[in-house]
C-alpha positions, 0 to 999 in steps of 0.5 A, spaced: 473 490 473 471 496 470 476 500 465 476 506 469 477 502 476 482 503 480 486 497 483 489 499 491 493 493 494 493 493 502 498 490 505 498 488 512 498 483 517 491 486 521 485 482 518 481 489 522 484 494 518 483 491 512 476 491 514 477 498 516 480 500 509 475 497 505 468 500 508 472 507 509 474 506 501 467 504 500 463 510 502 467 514 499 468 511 491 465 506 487 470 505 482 476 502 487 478 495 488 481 493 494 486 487 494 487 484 501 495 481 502 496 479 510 503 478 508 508 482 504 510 475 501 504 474 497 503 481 495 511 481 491 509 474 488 502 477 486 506 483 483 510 479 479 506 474 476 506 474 469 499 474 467 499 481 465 494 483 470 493 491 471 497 493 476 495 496 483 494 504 482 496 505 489 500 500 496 499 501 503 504 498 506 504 496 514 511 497 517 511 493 522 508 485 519 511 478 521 517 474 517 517 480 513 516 487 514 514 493 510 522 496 510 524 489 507 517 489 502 521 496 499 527 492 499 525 487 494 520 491 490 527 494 489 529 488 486 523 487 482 520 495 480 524 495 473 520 489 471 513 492 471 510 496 466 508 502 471 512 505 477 507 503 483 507 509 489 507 506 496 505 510 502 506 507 509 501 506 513 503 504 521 501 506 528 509 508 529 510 515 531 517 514 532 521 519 528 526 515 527 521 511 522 518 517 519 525 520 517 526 514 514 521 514 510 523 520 507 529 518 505 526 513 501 524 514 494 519 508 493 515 510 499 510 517 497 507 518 504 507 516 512 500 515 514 499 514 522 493 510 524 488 510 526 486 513 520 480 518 519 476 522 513 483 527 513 488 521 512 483 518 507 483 523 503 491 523 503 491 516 501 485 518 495 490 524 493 495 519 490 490 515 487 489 521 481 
């Protein structure tokens, strides 16, 4: 991976979506590495594998995922935050348009922005503002 390379990690439980996300990402710039996760799990173990592996620049996050969603990823990330060289920021990405979630969202720290999908050329460019 190049210097200069920013790394994005996709968590999501929808395969299609990651296919969406990673076309979308790569008409847009050639110097992203999307990292795929279908389910939160792998991703925080990913995040806290010793290798010293550069962290992601950025994680999309589905709220609404199998065993673990995106609320309890934030919960564990918490747990974990202190321990990476960097803070990571995460922005939601989620087809709810319920108020509720977005009020949550902020009133959570971690989490940058609350992205509704289907996405399009604007909220690309929502997502790619927080990769600067």
């Amino acid at each position: 991976m190049a210097e200069n390379t920013k790394q994005v990690y996709v968590v999501d439980d929808d395969e299609i979506f990651h296919f969406i996300l990673k076309k979308l990402f790569e008409q847009q710039d050639d110097q992203l590495k999307v990292t795929s996760f279908l389910c939160a799990e792998d991703a925080l173990a990913r995040l806290q594998q010793p290798d010293n592996q550069r962290l992601p620049s950025l994680i999309i996050l589905d709220m609404n995922m199998q065993r673990m969603n995106g609320w309890d990823f934030i919960e564990a990330y918490r747990d974990i935050k202190s321990s990476l060289s960097q803070q990571i920021p995460i922005i939601m990405c989620s087809s709810s348009i319920d108020m509720r979630d977005m009020q949550k969202v902020k009133r959570t720290p971690e989490l940058k922005a609350y992205i509704t999908k289907p996405l399009d050329s604007v909220k690309m460019q929502q997502i790619k503002d927080y990769l600067s």
